[in-house]
C-alpha positions in Angstrom: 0.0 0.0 0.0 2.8 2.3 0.9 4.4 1.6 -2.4 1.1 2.7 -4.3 1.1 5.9 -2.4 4.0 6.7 -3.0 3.9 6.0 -7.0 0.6 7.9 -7.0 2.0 10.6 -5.3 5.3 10.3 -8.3 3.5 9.3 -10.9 -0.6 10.9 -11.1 -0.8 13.0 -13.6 -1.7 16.4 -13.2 -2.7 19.3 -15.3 0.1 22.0 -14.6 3.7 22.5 -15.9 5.1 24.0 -13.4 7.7 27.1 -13.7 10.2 28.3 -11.4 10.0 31.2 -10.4 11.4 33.9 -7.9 9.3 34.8 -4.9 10.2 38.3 -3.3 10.5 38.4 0.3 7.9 38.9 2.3 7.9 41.2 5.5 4.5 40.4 6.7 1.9 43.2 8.0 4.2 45.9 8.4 2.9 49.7 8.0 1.2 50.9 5.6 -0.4 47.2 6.1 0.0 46.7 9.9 -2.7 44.1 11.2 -5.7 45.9 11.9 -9.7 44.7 13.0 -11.2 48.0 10.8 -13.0 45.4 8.2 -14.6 43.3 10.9 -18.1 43.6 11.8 -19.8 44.3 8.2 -23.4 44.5 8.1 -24.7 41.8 5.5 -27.3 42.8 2.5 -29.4 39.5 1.8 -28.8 37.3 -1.1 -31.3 34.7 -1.1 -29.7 31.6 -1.8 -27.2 33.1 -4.2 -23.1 33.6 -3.1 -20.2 35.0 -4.4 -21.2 38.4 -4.6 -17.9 38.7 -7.0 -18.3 42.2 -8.3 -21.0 44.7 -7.4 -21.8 48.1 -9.5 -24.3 50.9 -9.6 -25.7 51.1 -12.7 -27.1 54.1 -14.2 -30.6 53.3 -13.4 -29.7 53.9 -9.4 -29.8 50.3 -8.7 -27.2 47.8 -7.6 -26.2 45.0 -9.6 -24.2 41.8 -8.4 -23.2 39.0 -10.1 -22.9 36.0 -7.9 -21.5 32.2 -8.6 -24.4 30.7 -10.3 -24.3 32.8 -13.2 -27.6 35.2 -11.9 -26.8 39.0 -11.7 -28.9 40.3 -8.9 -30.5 43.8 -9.2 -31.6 45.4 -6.2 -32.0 49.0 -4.7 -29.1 50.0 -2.9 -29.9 49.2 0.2 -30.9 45.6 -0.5 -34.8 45.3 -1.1 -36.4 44.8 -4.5 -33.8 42.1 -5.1 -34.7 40.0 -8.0 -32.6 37.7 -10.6 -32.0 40.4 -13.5 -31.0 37.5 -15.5 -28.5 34.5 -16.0 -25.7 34.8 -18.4 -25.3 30.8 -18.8 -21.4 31.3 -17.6 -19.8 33.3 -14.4 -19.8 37.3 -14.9 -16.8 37.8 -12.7 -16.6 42.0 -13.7 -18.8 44.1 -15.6 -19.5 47.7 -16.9 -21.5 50.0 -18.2 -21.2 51.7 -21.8 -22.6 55.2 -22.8 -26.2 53.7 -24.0 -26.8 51.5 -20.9 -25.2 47.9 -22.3 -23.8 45.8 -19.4 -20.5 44.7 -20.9 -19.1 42.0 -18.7 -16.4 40.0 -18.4 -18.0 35.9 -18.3 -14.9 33.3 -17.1 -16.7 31.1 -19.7 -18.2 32.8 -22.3 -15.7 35.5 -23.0 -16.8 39.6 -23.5 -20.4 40.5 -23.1 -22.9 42.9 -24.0 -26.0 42.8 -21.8 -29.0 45.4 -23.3 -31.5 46.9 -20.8 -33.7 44.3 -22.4 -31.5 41.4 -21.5 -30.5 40.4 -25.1 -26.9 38.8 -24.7 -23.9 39.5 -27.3 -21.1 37.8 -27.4 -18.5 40.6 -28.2 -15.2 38.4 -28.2 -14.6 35.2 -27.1 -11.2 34.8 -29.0 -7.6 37.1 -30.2 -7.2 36.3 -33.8 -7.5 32.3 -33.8 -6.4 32.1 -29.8 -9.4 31.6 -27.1 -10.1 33.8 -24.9 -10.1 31.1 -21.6 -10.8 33.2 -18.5 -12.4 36.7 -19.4 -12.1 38.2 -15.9 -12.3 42.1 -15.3 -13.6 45.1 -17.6 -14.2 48.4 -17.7 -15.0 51.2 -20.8 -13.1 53.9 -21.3 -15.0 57.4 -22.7 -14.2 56.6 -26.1 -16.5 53.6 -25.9 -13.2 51.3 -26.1 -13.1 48.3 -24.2 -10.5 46.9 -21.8 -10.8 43.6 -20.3 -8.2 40.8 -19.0 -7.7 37.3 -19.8 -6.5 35.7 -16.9 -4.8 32.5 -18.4 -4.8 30.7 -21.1 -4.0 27.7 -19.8 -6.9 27.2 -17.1 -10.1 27.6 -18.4 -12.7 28.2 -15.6 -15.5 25.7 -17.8 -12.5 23.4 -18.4 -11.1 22.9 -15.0 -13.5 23.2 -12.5 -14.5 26.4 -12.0 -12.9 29.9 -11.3 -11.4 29.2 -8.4 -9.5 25.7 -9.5 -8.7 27.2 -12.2 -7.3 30.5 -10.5 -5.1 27.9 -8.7 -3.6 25.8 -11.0 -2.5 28.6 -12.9 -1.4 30.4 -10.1 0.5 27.1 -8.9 1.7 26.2 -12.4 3.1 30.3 -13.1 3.4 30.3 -16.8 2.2 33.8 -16.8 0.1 33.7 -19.7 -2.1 36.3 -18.6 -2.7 39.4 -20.5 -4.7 42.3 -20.6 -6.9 43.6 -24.1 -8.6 45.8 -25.9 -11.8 46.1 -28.2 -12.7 48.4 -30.3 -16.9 48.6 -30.9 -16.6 50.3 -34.3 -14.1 47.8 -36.0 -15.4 44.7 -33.8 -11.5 44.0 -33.2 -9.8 42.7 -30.5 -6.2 43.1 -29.7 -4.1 42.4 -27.4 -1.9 45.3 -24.7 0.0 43.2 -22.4 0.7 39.4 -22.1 3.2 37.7 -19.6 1.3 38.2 -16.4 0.7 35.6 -14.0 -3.3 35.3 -13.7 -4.5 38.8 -15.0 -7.0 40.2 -12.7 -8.6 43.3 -11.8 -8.6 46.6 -14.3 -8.7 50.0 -13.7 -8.8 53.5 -15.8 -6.6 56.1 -14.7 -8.0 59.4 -14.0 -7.1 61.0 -17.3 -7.6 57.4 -18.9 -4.5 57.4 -20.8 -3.3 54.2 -18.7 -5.2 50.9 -16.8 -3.8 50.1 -13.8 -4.0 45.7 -13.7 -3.7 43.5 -10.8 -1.4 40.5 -11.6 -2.4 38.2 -8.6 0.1 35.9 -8.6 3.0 38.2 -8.6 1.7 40.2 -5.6 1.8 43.2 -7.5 -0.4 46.1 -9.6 0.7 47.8 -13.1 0.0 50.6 -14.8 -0.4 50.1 -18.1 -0.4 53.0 -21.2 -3.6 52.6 -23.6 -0.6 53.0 -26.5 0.7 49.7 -25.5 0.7 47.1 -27.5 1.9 43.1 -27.2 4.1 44.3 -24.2 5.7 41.1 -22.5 5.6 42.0 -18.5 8.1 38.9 -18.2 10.7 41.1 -20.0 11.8 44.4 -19.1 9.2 47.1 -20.8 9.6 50.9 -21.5 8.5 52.4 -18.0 6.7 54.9 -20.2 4.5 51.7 -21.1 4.4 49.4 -18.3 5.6 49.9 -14.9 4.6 49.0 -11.2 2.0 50.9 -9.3 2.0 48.4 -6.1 4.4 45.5 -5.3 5.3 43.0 -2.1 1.6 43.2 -1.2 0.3 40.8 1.6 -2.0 39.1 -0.2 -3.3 38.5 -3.5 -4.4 41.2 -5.7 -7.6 40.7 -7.5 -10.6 43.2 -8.0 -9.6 47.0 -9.0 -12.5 49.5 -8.8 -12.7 53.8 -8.7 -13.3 55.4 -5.7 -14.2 59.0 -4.6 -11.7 61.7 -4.5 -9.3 59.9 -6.5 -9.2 56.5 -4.3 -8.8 53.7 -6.3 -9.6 50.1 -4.2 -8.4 47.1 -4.1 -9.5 43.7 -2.9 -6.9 40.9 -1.5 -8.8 37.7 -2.1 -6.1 35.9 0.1 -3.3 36.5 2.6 0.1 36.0 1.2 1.1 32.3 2.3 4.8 31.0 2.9 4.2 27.5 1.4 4.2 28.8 -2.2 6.5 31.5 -2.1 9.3 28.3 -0.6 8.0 26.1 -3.2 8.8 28.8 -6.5 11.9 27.7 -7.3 11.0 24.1 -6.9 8.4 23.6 -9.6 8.6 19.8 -8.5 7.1 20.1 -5.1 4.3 22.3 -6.5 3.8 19.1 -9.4 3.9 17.4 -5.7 1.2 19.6 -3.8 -1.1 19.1 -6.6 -0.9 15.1 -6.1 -2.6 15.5 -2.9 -6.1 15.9 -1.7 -7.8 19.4 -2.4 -7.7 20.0 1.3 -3.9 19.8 1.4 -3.5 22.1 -1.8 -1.3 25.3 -1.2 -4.2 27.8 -0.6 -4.1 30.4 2.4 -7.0 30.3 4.6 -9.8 33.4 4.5 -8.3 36.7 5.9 -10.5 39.7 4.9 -8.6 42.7 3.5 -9.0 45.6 1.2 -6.9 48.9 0.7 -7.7 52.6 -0.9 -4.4 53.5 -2.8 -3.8 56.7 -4.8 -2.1 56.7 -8.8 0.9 57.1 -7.6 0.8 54.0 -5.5 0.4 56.0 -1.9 -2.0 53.8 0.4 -4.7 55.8 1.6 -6.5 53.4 3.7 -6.0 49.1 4.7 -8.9 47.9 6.1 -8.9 44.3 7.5 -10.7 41.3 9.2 -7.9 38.4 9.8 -10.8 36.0 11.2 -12.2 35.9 7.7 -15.4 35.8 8.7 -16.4 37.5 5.7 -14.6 35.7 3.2 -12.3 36.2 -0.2 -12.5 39.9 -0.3 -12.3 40.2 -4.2 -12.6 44.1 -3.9 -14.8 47.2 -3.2 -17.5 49.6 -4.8 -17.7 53.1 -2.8 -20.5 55.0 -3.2 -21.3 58.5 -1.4 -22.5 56.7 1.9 -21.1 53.1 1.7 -18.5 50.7 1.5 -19.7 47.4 -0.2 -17.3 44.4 -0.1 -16.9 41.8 -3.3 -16.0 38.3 -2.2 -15.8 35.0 -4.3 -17.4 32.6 -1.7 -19.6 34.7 0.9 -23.1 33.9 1.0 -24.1 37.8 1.5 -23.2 41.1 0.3 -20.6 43.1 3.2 -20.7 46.4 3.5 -20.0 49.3 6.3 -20.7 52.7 6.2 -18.5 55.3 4.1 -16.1 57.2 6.7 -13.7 58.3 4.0 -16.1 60.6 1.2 -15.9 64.0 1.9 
């Protein structure tokens, strides 16, 4: 028996590759991200049955709109009632947007880029670069000139393919092939192409105040870019024209994932996990992840919950770290401010967090 275990733990096959890599050193929650209790105690908006409110947006009708893990996207007044299922996208919306007419464009793990009418007719904007797949549409926004920009998380992990979002997010993440990138599409030409590749699992997007750049989370680097509009098929992995590509926010304590606009020039971001030691000792030695992968789910390399969000301005300058290390409300995936509240994204909760707005002037 002993010998079986110990071929199956050799021998299984599994579906990653995994690269080596260099892991920078982590000093733990040191200022401006000293351990702190100011996330704990949300109050919880009502989702039925529904969870993973993943990303939650006011739309320009007033009302709030959450997509959730089973494909719905909730709509309901802001503070909760009138909730109903606007509609199911037949995928997982895990960011969306709204264009200059009132189209939901959304970013569906596996169906690629949406547009969503008022009526609920669905589009299906891009689901592929050229002849390559788009595998993992993940985060979106839309710029003023009705241009589109929206990342493609892997692809070699398809959420459909392997499991889901979050397997998927963790192979990849395990594996580090960094075949991430971030991407563009143009309405009036119907074209897709591509800004940025080389990121390991490209995750939330921003536009910059003057929208001349996107500021992108890469979650398994620790780390946010800002990214010029101009680019175009940057490499990350390589060294880039700073004028193009350079870091915003690096070394963080957990893993980068949402990126939404605040007030007064806040931008927020969500850490879905804290930063753990096992798979920054295991990056050089692609074999012992290959290993980890071999065991049970329970024994995978995957951090336990530990709430956490920050407000950070352009410049990189934290403005606020707001955290809960019981977890109790968990895999904080990011943050939509409004005037009077706070409300907290998360992959696996089974509500909607949210505190009130201290910070709007």
């Amino acid at each position: 028996m002993l010998g079986l275990s110990l071929a199956y733990l050799l021998l299984a096959p599994v579906p990653v590759n995994p690269v080596a890599w260099q892991a920078t050193p982590f000093s733990g929650y040191a200022p401006p991200h000293a351990r702190n209790e100011k996330l704990a105690s949300l109050r919880t908006i009502s989702i039925g049955d529904e969870q993973g409110p993943e990303h939650i947006a006011i739309a320009p009708d007033g009302r709030l709109y959450v997509a959730v893990a089973s494909g719905a996207i909730l709509r309901m007044q802001p503070d909760g009632s009138q909730r109903e299922v606007w509609l199911n996208s037949g995928g997982r919306v895990l960011g969306f947007a709204f264009d200059a007419v009132g189209n939901m464009i959304a970013a569906d793990a596996m169906r690629g880029l949406l547009a969503i009418s008022a009526q609920r007719e669905i589009r299906v904007l891009a689901d592929r670069v050229g002849q390559t797949p788009i595998r993992y549409a993940n985060a979106v926004v839309v710029a003023r000139s009705g241009k589109i920009y929206f990342t493609d998380a892997s692809q070699r992990f398809g959420a459909r393919e392997f499991g889901g979002t979050f397997q998927a997010s963790v192979l990849d993440i395990v594996e580090h092939s960094s075949t991430g990138r971030v991407l563009e599409y143009d309405p009036a030409s119907r074209q897709t192409r591509v800004l940025a590749g080389g990121l390991c699992f490209a995750n939330g997007i921003a536009l910059s105040a003057d929208e001349r750049d996107l500021l992108v989370s890469e979650t398994g680097e620790y780390r946010v870019w800002k990214i010029a509009l101009a680019a175009h098929e940057l490499n990350l992995k390589r060294k880039t024209d700073p004028a193009l590509a350079r870091l915003v926010l690096k070394d963080l304590p957990g893993y980068p994932d949402n990126l939404m606009r605040g007030r007064d020039g806040r931008v927020w971001l969500g850490l879905a996990k804290p930063r753990g030691a096992a798979l920054d000792q295991m990056a050089d030695q692609p074999w012992l992840r290959n290993l980890s992968l071999r065991l049970p789910r329970t024994f995978w390399p995957v951090p336990p919950a530990y709430g956490h969000v920050i407000a950070f301005a352009e410049n990189g300058k934290i403005q606020a770290d707001l955290q809960d290390p019981s977890g109790l409300y968990p895999e904080t995936t990011g943050v939509t401010e409004t005037a009077d509240r706070l409300y907290i994204h998360s992959l696996h909760a089974h509500g909607i967090g949210w505190m009130p707005n201290s910070f709007s002037h």
